[in-house]
N, C-alpha and C positions, 0 to 999 in steps of 0.2 A: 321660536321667536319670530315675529312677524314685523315686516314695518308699515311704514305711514304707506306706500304704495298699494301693501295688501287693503288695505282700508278703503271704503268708496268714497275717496276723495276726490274732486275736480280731476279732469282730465289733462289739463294742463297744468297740474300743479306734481304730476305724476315725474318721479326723478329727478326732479328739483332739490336744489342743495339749501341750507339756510342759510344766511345771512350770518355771517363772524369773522373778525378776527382772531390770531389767538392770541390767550391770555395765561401769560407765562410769570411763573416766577423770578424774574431775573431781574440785576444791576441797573440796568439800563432799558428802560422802555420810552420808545420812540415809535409807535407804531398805530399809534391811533388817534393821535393831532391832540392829543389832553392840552392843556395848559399845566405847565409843570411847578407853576404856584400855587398851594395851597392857600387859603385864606387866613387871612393874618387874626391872631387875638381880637381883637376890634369888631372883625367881621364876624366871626365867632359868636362873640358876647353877643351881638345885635338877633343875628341867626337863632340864637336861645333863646330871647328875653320876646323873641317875636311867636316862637314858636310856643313860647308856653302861655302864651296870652291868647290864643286859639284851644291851646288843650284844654279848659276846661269846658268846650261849648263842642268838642267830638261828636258829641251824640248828635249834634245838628247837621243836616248838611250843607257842603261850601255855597258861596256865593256862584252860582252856574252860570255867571257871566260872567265874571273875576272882573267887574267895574273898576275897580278901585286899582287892581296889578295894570289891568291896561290902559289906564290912563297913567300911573308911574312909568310903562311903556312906552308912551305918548311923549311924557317929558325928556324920558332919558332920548328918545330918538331924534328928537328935535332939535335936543342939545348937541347930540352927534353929529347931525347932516347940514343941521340949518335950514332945518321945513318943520314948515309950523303944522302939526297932525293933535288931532283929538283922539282921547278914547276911543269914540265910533269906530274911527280909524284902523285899532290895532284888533289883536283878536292874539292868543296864547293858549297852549295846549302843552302836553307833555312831551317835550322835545319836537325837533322841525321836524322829523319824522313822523309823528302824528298830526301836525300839520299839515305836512305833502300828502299825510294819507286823507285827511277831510277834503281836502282839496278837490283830488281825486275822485273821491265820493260823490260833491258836488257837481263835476265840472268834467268828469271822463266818465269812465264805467263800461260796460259792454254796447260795442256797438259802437263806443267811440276811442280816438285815437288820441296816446303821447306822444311828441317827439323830442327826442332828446337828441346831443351831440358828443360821439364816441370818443375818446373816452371820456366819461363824465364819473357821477358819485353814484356808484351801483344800488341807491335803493331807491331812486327813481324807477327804476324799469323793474324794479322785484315789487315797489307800491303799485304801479301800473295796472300790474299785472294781480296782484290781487285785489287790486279792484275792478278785474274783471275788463281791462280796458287795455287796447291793441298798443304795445308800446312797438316805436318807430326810430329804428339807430342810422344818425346820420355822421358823417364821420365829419372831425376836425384834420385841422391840415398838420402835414408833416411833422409844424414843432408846434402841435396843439394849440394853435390860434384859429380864431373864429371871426372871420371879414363877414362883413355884414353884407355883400352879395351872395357868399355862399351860403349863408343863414335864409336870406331873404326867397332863395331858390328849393330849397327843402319846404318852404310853408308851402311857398307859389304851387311846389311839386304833390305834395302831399294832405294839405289843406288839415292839418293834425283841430281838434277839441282842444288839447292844451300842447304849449308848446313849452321845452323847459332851456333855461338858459343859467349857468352856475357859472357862479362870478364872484370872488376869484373860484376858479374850476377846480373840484377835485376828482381825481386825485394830481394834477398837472400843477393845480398853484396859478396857471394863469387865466388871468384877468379880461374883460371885455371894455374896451372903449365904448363912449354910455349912448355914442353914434350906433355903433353895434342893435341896441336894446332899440334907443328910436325907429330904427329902420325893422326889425323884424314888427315889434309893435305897426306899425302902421302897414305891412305887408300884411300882415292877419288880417287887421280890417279891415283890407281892402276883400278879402276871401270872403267876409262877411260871417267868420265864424273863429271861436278861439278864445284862450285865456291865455296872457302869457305871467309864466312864472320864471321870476329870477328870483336865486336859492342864493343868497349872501349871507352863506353860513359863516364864512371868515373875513367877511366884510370892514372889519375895523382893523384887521391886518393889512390893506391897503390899501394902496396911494389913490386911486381910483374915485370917486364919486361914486355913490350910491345912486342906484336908478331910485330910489327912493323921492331926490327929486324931479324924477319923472312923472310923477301920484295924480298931478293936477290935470285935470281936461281927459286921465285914460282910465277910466271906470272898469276895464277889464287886465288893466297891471296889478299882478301882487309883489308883493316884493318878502319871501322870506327871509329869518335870520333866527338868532339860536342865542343863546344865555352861557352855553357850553365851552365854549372856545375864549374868547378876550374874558370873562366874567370866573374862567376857572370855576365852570357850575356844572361841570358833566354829569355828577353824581346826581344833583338835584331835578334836571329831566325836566326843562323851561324852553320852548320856542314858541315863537311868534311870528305873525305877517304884519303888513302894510301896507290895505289898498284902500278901496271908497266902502261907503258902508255899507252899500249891495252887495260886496260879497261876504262879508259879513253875513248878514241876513242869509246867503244862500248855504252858508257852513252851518247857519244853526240850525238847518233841517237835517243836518247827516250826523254833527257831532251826539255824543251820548253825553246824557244827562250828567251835571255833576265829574265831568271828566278831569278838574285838575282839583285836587284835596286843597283845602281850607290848608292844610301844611307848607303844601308846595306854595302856594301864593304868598303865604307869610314871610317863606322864606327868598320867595322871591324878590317880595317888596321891600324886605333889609337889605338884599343885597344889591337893588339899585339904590337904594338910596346912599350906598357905599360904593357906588361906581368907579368914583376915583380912585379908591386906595386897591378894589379890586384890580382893577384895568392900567396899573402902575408898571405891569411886567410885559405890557402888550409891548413897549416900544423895546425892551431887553431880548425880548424874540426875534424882534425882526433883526438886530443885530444879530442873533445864533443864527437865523435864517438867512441873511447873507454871507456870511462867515460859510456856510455851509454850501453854497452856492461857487463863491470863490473861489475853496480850498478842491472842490471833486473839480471844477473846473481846469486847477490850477493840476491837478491828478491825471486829466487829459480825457476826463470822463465828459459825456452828452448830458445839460442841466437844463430843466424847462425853466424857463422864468416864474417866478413865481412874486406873489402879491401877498399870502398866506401864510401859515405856522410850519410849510412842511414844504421839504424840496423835492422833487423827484428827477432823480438822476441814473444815467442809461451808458452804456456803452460797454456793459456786463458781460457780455457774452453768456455765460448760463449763468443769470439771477437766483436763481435756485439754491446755485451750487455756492455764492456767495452773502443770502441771507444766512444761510446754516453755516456758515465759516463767520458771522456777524453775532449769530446765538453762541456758539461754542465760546464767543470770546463776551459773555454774558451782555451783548446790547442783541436787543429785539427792533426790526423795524418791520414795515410791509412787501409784502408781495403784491401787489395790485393785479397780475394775471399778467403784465406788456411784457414780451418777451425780452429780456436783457435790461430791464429797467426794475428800479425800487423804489420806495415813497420812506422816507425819513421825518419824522417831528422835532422842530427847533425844541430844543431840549434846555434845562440850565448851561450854564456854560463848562460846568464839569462834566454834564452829561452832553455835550455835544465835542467838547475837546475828547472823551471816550469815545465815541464814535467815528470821527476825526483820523482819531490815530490807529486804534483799530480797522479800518476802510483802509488807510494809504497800508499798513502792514496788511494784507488778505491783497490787496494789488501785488507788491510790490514781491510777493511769494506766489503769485499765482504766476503772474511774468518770468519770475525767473525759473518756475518748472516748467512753462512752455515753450523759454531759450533750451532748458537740458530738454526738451522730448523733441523741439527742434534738430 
């Protein structure tokens, strides 16, 4: 048996682990930020009746500017933020992840540089880097906030091609003041070179403002976000940007032809046009999501703030040893790699009171075996 190393692949791709979390069969899964609502009958029927009004024209191919999704795009974001954006405006691909990676394509590449802020959403530096472009890790502070002089000193420092900024951040949860985004944006161009991206992948999970209203007068902001998260549309593989329509133009020399199926758009476009009754559980989360913040708190555990679907909480001492004592008692959540910390997803509220009580039991027996080895 050979593997991908024996193979003449990149040299730096040599050793390299892929990209997963796992995917387990158990009670309780909390470990990968889903939205834990299904889509209601409604959504359903719409999802169908859209889909098979496409299936007879398969043999053709999609619209390869999906016109029509992203200007549905256009309206749902306008509606959100309160900036008036056009079609032109928006651009969508098969999840933000293949967005970040056109991005990339466009705007980084070999010879030029990312920079991100540690810890951040590990596929930025794994897109980076397959697209051939120097990724650059600068760190956040202690309880994972981001002042915009420390930000501002990492560009001044480093003069990065794209700069990435995630907001609300994962796997942390926490959020950027939109001063934050002002001040790096405008330290870039003062470098005279850069794109900056913010990745508001869970952006309607918080209280925060969208740099989104940032768009006007800065031609090189994008502003990512995703279908995935508040729209309960993981499965269907929907992200989008939002910037001027130059960058637009400069994604459609890297994207591939025909990249989102006549399918996915249909079913996109049902499902904004049912926004509301999707997006009915965002605010039910944020309730599991502070709940879950209060309760480890109230446990005497370390809680990043968060703005997002997912808390991440520390004072573990081996994380390790207490995800696998979180599986044995059938909930799944993540391991993000920080030593003594976990990432959690605001779950229904049966599946977050499972977890709950599960966590304070795996404490409150890890405690008293290390009073008896005391």
């Amino acid at each position: 048996m050979i593997t991908a190393d024996d193979l003449p692949i990149r040299e730096d791709l040599r050793g390299v682990a892929a990209y997963g979390a796992p995917q387990m069969d158990v009670a309780v899964r909390l470990n990968t930020n889903e939205n834990p609502h299904p889509p209601g009958p409604e959504v359903i029927a719409a999802i169908r009746d859209a889909a098979a009004e496409v299936a007879g024209s398969l043999q053709r191919y999609p619209d390869r500017d999906a016109v029509a999704l992203r200007t549905d795009l256009a309206e749902y974001l306008t509606d959100e933020t309160g900036v008036e954006l056009s079609g032109e405006q928006l651009w969508a691909a098969n999840g933000s992840n293949e967005v970040l990676s056109q991005l990339m394509q466009a705007f980084a590449g070999p010879g030029r540089s990312v920079l991100g802020f540690e810890p951040t959403y590990s596929m930025h530096s794994i897109i980076a880097r397959g697209t051939g472009s120097d990724y650059i890790a600068d760190a956040r502070g202690a309880d994972f906030s981001l002042s915009a002089d420390q930000a501002c000193r990492a560009v001044a420092s480093h003069r990065p091609d794209v700069v990435m900024l995630c907001s609300p951040n994962n796997p942390t949860g926490t959020a950027l003041n939109i001063d934050v985004i002002q001040a790096v944006y405008a330290e870039m161009i003062s470098t005279e070179r850069g794109v900056l991206i913010v990745d508001e992948a869970y952006g309607e999970f918080s209280k925060r403002p969208s740099a989104v209203s940032l768009l006007a007068g800065r031609p090189r902001l994008v502003v990512t976000r995703t279908m995935s998260k508040a729209f309960a549309f993981a499965g269907a593989r929907v992200g989008y940007f939002a910037a001027d329509p130059a960058v637009i133009d400069a994604v459609l020399r890297v994207r591939l032809p025909y990249h989102l199926s006549a399918l996915t758009q249909a079913a996109a476009r049902a499902a904004l046009a049912n926004a509301t009754i999707l997006q009915a559980g965002v605010e039910a989360l944020k309730i599991e999501r502070d709940r879950i913040v209060e309760v480890c708190r109230a446990l005497g555990l370390r809680v990043a703030d968060s703005d997002a679907n997912f808390v991440l909480f520390g004072g573990l001492g081996d994380q390790q040893l207490v995800w696998q004592q979180l599986l044995d008692r059938g909930v799944l959540v993540r391991d993000v790699g920080l030593p003594g910390w976990l990432r959690v997803t605001a779950g229904t509220t049966e599946e977050t009171t499972a977890f709950l009580e599960a966590l304070t039991g795996i404490l409150s027996t890890n405690e008293s075996h290390d009073q008896e080895s005391a």
